[in-house]
N, C-alpha and C positions, 0 to 999 in steps of 0.2 A: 919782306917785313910782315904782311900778315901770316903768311905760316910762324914766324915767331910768337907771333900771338895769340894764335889756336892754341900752340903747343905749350904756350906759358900757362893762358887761362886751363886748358884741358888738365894742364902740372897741379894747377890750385886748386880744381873740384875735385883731383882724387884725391892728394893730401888731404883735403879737408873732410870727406868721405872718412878717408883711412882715421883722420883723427878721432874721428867722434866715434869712432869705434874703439880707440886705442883706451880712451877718456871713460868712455864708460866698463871696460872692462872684456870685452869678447876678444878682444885679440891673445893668443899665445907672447911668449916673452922674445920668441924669434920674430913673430910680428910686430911688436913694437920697437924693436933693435931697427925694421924694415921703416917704419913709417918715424923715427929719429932722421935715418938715413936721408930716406925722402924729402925731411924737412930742411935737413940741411943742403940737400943739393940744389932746394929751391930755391934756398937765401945764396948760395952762389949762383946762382944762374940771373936771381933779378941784380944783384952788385954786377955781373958782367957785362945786362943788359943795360944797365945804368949808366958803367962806364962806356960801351959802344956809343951809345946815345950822347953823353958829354963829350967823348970825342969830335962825333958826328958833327953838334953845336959848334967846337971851339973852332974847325977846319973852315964850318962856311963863315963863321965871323971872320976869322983871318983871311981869307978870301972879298968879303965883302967889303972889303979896309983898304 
């Protein structure tokens, strides 16, 4: 679990890195195609991590019951 979360946080500081560059203008149009990309694979990756984690939840309630 915490390498998921190195690797999630480490995900969000270059995104956000790459954004503010995207935003101000230095990136090429094939770089901001890259940092679209990027941002979209974030938002799947926290919706997967979201759903593992509800999982996780629903399994020990039904266990705990």
């Amino acid at each position: 679990m915490k390498f998921v979360l190195v690797l999630f946080s480490a995900f969000i500081f270059i995104a956000m890195l790459m954004n503010a560059g995207r935003k101000r203008g230095m990136l090429s149009k094939d770089a901001d195609k890259a940092v679209t990309g990027l941002a979209v694979a974030m938002r799947y990756f926290l919706y997967g991590l979201l759903a593992v984690g509800a999982a996780a939840c629903a399994v020990l309630i039904y266990q705990g019951s």
